[in-house]
C-alpha positions as CSV (number, residue, x, y, z in Angstrom):
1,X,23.7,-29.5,128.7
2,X,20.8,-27.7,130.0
3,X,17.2,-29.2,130.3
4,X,14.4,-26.3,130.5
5,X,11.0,-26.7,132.4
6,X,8.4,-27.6,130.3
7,X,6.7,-24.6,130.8
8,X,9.2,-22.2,130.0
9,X,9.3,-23.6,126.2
10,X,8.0,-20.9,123.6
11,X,8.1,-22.5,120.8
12,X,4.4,-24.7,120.9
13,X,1.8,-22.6,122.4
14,X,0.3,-24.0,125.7
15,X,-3.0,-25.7,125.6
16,X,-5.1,-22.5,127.2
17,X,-3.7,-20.2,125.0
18,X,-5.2,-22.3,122.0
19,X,-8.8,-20.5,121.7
20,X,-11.5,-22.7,120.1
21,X,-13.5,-21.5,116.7
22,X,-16.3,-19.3,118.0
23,X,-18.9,-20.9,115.8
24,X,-17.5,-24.2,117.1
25,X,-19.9,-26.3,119.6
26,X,-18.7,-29.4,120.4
27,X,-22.5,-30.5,121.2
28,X,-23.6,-30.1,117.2
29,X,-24.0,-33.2,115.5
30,X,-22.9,-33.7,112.2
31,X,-26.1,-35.5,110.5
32,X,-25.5,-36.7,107.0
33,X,-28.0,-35.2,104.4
34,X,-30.5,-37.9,103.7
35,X,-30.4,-39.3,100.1
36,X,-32.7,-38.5,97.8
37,X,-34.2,-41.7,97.1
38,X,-37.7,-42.1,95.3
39,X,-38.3,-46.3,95.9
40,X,-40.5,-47.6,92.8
41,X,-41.4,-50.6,92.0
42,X,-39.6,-52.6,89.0
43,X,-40.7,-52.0,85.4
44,X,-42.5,-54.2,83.5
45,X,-41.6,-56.7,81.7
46,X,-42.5,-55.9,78.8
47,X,-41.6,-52.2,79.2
48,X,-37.4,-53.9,79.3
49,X,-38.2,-56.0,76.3
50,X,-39.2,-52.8,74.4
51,X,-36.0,-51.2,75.8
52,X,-34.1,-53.9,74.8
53,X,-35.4,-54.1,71.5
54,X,-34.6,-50.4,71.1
55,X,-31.5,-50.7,72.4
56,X,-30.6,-53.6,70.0
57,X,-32.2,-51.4,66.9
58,X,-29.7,-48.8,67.8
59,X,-26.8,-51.1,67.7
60,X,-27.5,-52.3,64.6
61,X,-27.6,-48.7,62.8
62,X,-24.0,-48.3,64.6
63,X,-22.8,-51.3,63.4
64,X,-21.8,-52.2,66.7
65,X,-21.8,-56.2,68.1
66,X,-24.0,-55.5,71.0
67,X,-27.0,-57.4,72.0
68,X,-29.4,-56.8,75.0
69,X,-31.4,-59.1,76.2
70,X,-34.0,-60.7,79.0
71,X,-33.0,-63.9,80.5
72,X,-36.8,-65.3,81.3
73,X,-35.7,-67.8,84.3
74,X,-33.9,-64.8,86.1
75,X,-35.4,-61.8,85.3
76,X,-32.3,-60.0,84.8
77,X,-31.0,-58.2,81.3
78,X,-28.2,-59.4,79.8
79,X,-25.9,-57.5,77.6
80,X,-23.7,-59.2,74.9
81,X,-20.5,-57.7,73.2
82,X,-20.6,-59.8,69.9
83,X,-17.7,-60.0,67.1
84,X,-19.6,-58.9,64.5
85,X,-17.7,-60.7,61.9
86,X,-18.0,-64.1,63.5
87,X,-20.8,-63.8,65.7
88,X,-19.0,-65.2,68.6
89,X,-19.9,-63.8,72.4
90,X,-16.8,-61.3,73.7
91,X,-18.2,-60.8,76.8
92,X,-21.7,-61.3,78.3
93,X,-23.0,-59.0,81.6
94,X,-23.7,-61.0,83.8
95,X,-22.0,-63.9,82.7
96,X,-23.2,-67.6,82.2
97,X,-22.0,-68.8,85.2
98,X,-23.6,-65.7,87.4
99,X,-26.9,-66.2,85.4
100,X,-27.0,-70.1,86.4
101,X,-25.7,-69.1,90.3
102,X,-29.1,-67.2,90.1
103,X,-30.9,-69.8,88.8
104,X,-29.6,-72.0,91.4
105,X,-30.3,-69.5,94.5
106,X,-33.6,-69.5,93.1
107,X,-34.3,-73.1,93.1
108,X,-33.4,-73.4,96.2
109,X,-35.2,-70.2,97.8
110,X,-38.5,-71.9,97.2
111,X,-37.0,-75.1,98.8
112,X,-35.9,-73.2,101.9
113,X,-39.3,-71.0,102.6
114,X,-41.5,-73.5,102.1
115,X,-43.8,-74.3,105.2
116,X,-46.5,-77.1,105.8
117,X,-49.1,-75.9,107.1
């Protein structure tokens, strides 16, 4: 059995005879695009209570079981997927027990920055 040099091998080219792109500078930075991203502040309550009153009016003419909601102690809207024959809750975003973890981080938010002064 013979063993060849390295560099007599033909069938990878060698490393100088690979010839980078020419548009290629290994100095350019790729910078991601920045996002588009217009920060406003929250609407009004009363502008999601419309919404959700829309929303709810436009169920009704589908004669879908959904509900949508504003949940006072959190501030968040809540969406219900009701069985419309028995009026029982399917499925509720966010759920009970995510609106009441809210509730609780809340509670305890004004316990934890409170300062004497």
């Amino acid at each position: 059995m013979a063993i060849s040099p390295i560099s007599n091998h033909t069938t990878d080219p060698a490393p100088s005879a690979i010839k980078p792109d020419a548009n290629f500078n290994i100095n350019d930075t790729v910078k991601p695009a920045a996002p588009n991203v217009i920060k406003t502040a929250p609407p009004p309550v009363s502008e999601i209570k419309n919404v959700a009153a829309t929303l709810n009016r436009l169920a009704q003419t589908a004669s879908a079981g959904v509900s949508f909601q504003h949940d006072e102690s959190t501030g968040k809207t809540v969406i219900k997927v009701m069985d419309t024959e028995t009026g029982d809750v399917i499925r509720q975003i966010p759920g009970e027990e995510a609106l009441a973890l809210s509730r609780a981080i809340d509670a305890q938010q004004g316990i934890l920055l409170k300062t004497e002064s």
